[in-house]
N, CA, C and O atoms as a GROMACS GRO file, in nm:
protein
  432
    1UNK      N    1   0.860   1.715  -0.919
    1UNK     CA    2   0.773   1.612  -0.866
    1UNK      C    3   0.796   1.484  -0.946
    1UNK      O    4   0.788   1.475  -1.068
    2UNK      N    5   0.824   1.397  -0.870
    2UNK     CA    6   0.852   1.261  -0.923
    2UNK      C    7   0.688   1.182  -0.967
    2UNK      O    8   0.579   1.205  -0.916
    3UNK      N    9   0.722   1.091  -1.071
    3UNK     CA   10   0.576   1.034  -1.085
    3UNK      C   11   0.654   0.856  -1.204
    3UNK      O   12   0.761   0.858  -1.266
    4UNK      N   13   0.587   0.773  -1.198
    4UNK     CA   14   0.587   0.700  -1.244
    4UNK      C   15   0.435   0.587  -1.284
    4UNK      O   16   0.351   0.556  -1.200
    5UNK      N   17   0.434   0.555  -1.388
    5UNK     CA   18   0.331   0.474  -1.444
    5UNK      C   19   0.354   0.309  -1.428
    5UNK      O   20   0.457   0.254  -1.468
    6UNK      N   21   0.224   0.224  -1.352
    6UNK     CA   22   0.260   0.109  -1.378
    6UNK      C   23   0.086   0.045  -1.440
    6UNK      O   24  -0.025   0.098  -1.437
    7UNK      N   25   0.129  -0.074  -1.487
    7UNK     CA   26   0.049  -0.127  -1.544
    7UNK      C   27  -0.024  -0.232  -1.435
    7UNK      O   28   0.045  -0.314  -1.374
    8UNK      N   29  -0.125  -0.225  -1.422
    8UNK     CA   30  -0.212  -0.299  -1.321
    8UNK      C   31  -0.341  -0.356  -1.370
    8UNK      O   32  -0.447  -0.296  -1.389
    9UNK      N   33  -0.312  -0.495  -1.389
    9UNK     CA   34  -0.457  -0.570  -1.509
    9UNK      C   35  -0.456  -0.488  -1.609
    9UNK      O   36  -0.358  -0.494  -1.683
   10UNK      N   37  -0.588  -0.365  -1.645
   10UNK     CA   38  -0.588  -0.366  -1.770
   10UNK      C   39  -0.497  -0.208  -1.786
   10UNK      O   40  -0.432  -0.154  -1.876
   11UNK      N   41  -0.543  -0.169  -1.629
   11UNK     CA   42  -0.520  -0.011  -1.630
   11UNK      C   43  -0.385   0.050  -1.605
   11UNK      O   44  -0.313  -0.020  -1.534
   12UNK      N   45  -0.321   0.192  -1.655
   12UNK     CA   46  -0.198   0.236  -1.592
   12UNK      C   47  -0.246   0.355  -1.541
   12UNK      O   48  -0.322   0.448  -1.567
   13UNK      N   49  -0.135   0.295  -1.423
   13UNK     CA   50  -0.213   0.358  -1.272
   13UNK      C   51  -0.102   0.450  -1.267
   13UNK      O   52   0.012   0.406  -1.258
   14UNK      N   53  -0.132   0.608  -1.276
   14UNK     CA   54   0.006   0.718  -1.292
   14UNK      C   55   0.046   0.765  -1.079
   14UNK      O   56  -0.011   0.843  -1.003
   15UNK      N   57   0.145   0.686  -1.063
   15UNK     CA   58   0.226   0.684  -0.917
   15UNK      C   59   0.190   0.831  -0.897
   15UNK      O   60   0.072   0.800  -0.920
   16UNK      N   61   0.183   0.959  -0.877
   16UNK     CA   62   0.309   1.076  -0.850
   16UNK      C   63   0.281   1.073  -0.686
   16UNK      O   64   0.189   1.041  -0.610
   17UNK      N   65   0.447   1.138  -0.676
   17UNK     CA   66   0.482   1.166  -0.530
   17UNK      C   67   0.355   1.312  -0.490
   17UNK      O   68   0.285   1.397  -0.545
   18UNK      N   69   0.396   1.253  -0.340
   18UNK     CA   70   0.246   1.350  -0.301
   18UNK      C   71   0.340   1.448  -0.186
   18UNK      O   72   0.455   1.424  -0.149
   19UNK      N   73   0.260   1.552  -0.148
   19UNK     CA   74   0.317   1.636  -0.038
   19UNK      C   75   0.307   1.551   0.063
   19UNK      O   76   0.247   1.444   0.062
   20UNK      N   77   0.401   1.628   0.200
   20UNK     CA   78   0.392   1.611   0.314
   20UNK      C   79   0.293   1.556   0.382
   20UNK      O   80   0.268   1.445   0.430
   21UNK      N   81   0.245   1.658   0.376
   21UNK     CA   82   0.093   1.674   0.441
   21UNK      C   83  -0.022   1.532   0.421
   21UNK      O   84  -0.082   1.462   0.502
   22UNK      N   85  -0.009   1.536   0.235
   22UNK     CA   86  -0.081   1.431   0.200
   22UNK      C   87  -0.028   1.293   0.299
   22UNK      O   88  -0.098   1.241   0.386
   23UNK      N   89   0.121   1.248   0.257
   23UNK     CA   90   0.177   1.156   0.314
   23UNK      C   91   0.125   1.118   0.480
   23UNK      O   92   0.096   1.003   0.514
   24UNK      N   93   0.120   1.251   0.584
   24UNK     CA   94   0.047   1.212   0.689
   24UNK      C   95  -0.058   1.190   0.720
   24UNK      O   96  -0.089   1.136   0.826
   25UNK      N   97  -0.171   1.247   0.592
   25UNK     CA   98  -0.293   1.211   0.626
   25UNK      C   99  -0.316   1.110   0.584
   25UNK      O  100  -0.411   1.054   0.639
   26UNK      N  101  -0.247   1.034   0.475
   26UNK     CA  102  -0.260   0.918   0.432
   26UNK      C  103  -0.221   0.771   0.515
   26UNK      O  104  -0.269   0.658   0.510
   27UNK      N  105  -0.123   0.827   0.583
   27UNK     CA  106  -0.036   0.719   0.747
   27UNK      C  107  -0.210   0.744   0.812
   27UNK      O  108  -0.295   0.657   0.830
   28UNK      N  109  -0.217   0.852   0.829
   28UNK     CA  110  -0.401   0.823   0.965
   28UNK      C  111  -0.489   0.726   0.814
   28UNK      O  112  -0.485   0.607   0.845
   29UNK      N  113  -0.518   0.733   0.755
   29UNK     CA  114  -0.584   0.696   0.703
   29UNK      C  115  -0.613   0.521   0.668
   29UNK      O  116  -0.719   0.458   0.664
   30UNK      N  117  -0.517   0.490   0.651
   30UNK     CA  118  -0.438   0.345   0.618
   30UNK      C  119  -0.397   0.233   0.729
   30UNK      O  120  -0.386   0.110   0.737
   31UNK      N  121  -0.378   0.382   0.831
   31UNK     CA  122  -0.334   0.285   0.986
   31UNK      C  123  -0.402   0.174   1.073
   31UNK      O  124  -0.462   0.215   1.172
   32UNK      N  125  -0.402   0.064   1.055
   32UNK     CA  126  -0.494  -0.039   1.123
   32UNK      C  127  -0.406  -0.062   1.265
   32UNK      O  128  -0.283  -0.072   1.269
   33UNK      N  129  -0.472  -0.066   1.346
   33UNK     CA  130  -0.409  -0.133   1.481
   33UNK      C  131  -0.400  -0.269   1.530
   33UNK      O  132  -0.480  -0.342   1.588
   34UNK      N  133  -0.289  -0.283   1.494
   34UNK     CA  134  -0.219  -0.462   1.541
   34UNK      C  135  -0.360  -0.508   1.667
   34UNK      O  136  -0.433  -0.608   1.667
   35UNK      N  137  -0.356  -0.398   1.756
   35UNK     CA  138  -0.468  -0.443   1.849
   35UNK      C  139  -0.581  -0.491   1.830
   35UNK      O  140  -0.649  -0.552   1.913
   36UNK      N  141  -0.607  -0.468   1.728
   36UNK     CA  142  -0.779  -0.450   1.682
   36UNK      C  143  -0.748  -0.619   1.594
   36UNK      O  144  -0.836  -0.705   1.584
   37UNK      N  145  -0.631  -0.633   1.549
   37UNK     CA  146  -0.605  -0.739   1.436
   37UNK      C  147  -0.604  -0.888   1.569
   37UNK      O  148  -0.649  -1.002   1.561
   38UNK      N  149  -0.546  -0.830   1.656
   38UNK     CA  150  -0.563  -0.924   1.752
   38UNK      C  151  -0.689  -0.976   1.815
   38UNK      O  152  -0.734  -1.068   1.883
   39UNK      N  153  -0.711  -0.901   1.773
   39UNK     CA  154  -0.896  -0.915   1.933
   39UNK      C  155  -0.984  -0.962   1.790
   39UNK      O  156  -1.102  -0.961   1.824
   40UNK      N  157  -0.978  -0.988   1.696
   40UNK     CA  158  -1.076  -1.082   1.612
   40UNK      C  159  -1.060  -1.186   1.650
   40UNK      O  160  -0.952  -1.245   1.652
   41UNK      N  161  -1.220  -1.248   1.706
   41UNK     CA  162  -1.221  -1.426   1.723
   41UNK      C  163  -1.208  -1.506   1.630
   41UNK      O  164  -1.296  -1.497   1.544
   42UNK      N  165  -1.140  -1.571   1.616
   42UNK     CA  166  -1.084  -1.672   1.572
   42UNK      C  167  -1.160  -1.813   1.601
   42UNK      O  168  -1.151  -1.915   1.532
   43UNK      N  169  -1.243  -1.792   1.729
   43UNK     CA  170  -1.296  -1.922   1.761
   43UNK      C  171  -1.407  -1.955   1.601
   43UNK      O  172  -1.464  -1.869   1.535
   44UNK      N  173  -1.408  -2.086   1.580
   44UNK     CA  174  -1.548  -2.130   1.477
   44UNK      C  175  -1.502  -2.033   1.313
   44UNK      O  176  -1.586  -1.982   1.239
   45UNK      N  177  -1.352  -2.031   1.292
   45UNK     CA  178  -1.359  -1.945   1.187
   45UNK      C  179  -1.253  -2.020   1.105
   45UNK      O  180  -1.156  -2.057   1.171
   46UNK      N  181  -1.252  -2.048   0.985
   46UNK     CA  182  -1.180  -2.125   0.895
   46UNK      C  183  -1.068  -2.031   0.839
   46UNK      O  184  -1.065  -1.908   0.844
   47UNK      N  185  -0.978  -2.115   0.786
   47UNK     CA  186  -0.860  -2.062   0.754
   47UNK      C  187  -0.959  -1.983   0.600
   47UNK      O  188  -0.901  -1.878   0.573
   48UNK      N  189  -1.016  -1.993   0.555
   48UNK     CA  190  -1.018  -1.899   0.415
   48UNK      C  191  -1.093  -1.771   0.487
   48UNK      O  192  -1.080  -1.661   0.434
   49UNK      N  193  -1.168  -1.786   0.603
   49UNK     CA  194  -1.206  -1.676   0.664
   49UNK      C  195  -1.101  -1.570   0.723
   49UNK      O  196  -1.108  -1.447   0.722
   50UNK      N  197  -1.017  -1.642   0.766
   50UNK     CA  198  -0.888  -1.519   0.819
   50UNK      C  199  -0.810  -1.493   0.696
   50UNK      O  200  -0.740  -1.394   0.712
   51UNK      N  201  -0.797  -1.547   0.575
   51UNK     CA  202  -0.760  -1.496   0.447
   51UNK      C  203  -0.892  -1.426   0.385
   51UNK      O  204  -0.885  -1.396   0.266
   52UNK      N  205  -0.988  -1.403   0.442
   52UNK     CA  206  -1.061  -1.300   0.354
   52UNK      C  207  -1.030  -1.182   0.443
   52UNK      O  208  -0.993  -1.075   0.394
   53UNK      N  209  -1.044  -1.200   0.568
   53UNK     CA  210  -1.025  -1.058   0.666
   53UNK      C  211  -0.905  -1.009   0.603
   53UNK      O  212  -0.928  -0.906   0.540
   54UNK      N  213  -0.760  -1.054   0.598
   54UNK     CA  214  -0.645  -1.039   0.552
   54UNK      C  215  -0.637  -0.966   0.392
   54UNK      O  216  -0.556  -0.882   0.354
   55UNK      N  217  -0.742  -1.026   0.317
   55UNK     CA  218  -0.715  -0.944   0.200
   55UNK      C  219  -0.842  -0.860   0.199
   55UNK      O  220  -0.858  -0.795   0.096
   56UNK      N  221  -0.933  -0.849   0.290
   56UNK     CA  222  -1.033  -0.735   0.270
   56UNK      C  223  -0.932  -0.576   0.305
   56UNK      O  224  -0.929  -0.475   0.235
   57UNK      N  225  -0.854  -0.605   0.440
   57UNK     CA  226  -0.768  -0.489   0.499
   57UNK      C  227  -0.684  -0.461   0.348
   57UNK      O  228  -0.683  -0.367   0.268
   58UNK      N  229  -0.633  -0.560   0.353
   58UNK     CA  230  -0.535  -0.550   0.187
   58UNK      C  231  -0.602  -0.423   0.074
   58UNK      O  232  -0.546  -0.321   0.032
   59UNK      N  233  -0.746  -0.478   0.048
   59UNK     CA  234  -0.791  -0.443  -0.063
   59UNK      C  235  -0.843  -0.275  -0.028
   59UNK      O  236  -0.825  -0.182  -0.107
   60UNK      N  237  -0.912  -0.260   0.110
   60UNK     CA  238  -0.922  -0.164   0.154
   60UNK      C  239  -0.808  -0.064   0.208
   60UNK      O  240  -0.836   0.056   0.218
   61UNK      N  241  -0.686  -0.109   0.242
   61UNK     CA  242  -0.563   0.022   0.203
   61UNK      C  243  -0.568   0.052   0.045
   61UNK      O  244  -0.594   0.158  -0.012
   62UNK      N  245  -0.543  -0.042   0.007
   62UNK     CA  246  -0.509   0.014  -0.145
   62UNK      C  247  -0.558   0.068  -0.198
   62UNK      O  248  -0.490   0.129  -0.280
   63UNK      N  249  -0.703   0.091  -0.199
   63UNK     CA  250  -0.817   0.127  -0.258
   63UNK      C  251  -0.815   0.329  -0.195
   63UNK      O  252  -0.852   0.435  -0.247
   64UNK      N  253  -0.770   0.304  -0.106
   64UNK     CA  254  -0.721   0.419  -0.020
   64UNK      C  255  -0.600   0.520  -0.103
   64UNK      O  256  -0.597   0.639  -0.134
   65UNK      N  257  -0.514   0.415  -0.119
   65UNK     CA  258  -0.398   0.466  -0.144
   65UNK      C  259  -0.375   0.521  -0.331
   65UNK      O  260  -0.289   0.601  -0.371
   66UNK      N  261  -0.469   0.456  -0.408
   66UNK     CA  262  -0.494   0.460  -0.492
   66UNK      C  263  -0.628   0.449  -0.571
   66UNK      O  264  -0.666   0.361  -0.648
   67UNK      N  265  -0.683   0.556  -0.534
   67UNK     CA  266  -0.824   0.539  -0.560
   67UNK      C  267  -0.908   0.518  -0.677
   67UNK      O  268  -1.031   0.531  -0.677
   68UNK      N  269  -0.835   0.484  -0.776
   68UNK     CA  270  -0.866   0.483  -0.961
   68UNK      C  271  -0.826   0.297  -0.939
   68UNK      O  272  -0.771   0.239  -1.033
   69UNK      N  273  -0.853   0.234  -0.833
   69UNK     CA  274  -0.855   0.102  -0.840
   69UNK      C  275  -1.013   0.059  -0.763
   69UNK      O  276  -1.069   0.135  -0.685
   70UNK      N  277  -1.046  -0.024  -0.787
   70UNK     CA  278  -1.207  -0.090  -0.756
   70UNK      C  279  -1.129  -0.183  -0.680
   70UNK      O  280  -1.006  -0.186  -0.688
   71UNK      N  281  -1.208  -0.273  -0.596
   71UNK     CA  282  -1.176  -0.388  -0.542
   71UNK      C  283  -1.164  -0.519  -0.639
   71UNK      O  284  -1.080  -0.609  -0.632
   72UNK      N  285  -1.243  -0.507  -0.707
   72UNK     CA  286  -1.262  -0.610  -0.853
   72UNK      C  287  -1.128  -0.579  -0.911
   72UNK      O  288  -1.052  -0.676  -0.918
   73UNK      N  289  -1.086  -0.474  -0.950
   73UNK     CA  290  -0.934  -0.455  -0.992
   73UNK      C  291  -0.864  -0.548  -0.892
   73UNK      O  292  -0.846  -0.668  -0.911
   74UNK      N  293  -0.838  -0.502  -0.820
   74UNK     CA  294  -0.754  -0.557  -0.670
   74UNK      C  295  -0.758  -0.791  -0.679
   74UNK      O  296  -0.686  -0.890  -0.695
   75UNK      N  297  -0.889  -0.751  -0.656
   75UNK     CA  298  -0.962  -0.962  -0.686
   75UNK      C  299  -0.880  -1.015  -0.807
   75UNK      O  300  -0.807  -1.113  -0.797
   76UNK      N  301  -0.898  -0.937  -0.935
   76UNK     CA  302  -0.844  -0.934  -1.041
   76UNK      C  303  -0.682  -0.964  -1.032
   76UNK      O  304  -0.640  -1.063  -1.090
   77UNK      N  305  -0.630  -0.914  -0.991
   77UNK     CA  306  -0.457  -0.895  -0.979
   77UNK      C  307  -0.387  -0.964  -0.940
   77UNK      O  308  -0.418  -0.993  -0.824
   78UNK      N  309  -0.268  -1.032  -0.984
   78UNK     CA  310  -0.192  -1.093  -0.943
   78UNK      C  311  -0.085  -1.029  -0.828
   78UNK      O  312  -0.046  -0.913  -0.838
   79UNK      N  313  -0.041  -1.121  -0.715
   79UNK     CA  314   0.027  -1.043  -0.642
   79UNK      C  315   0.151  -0.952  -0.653
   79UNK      O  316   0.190  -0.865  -0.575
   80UNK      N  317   0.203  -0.995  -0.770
   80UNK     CA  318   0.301  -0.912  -0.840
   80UNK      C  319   0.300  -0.819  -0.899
   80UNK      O  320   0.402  -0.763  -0.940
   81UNK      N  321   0.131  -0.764  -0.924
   81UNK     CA  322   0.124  -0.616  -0.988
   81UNK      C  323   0.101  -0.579  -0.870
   81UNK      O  324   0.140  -0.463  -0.863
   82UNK      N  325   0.051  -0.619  -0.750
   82UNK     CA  326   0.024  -0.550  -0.645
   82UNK      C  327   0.179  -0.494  -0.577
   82UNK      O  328   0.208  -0.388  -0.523
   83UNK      N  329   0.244  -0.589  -0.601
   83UNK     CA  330   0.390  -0.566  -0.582
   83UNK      C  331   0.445  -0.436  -0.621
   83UNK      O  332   0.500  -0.346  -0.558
   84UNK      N  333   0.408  -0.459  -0.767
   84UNK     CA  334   0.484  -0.354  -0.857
   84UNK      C  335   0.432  -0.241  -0.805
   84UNK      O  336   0.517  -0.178  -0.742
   85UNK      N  337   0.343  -0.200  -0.808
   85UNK     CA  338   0.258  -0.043  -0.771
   85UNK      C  339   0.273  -0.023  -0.682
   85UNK      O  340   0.232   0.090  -0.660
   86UNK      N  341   0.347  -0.100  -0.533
   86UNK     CA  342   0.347  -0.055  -0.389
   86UNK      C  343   0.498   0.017  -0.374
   86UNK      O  344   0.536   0.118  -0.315
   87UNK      N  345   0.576  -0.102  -0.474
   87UNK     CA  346   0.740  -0.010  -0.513
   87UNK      C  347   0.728   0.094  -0.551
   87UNK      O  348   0.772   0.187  -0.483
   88UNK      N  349   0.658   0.121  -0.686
   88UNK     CA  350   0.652   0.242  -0.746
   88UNK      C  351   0.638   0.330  -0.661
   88UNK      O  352   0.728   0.413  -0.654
   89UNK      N  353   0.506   0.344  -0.556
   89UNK     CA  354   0.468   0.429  -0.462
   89UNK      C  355   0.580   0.470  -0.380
   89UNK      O  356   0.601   0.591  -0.372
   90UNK      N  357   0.674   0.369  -0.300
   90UNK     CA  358   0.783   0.384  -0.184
   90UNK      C  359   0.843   0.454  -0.282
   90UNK      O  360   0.841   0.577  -0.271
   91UNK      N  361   0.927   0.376  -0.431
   91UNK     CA  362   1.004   0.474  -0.515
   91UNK      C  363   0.939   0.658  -0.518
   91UNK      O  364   0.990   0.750  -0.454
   92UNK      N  365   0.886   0.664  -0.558
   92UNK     CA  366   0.818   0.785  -0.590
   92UNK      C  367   0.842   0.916  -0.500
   92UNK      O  368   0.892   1.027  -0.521
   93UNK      N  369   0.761   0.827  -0.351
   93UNK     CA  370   0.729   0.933  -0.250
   93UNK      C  371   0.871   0.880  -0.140
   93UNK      O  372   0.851   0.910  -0.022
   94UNK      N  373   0.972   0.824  -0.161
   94UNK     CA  374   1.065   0.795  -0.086
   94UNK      C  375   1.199   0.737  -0.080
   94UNK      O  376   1.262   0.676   0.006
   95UNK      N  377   1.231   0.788  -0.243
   95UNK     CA  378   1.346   0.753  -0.297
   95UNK      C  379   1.451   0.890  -0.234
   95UNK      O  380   1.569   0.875  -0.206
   96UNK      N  381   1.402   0.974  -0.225
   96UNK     CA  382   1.474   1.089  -0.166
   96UNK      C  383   1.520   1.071  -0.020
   96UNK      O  384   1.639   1.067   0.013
   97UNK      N  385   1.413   1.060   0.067
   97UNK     CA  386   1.463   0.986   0.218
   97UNK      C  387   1.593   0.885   0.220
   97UNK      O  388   1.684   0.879   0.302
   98UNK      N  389   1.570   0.809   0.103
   98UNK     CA  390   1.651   0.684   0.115
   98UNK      C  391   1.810   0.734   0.145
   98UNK      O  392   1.888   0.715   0.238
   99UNK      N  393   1.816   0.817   0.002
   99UNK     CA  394   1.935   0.909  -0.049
   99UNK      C  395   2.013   0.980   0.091
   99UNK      O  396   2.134   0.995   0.108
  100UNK      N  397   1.893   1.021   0.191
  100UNK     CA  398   1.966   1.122   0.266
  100UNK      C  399   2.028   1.009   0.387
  100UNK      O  400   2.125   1.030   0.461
  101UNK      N  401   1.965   0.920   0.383
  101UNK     CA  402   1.964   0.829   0.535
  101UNK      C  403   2.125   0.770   0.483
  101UNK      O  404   2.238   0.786   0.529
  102UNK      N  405   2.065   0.688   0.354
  102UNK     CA  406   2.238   0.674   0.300
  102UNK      C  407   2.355   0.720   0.337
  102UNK      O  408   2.453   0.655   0.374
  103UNK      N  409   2.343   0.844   0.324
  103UNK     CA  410   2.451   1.007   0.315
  103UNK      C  411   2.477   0.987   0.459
  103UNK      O  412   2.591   0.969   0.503
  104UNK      N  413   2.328   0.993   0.565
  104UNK     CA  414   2.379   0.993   0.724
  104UNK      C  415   2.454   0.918   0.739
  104UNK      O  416   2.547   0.950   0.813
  105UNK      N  417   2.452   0.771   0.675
  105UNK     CA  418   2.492   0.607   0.796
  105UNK      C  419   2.618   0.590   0.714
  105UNK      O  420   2.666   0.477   0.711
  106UNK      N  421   2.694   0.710   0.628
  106UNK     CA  422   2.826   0.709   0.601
  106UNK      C  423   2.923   0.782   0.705
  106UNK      O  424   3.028   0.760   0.765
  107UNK      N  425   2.824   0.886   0.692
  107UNK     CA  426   2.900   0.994   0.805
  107UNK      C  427   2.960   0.919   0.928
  107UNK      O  428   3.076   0.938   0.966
  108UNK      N  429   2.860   0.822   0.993
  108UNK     CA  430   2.860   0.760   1.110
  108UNK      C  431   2.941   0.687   1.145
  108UNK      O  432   2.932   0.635   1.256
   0.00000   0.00000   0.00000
């Protein structure tokens, strides 16, 4: 089992790769629908208002995806630790996929 540590504000947040299973319940979990992102009115609503909707969804995957983070962590953070911990995660739980897809699109 793969796992990696990153540093996020004050805390280190320990990555590890998760099962299968986890991975799909976590896709239902996280999944917002473009549709739903569409059909918010917009009429009478200021640009820092569609940047709060934008980082509320933000703050609420993550918070999902890593649950030893608060939203105040999240407010707190620069976008580059947010960065860092979303790599770690793809690294972690999908450095192996990468490897095999590689291997396919040689064959090809």
């Amino acid at each position: 089992m793969r796992n990696k540590v990153v540093k996020f504000g004050n805390k280190e947040i320990l990555v590890v790769e998760k099962k299968i299973k986890e991975l799909k319940q976590l896709a239902k979990d996280i999944s917002v629908s473009f549709n739903d992102l569409l059909k918010i009115d917009l009429d009478n609503r200021t640009t820092d208002d569609i940047f709060n909707i934008i980082f509320e969804q933000l703050e609420d995957k993550i918070t999902i995806i890593f649950p030893q983070l608060t939203v105040e962590d999240i407010e707190n953070a620069y976008i580059s630790e947010v960065e860092e911990l979303l790599v770690a995660f793809i690294e972690v739980n999908f450095i192996g996929a990468k490897k095999v897809i590689s291997q396919v699109m040689k064959l090809a």
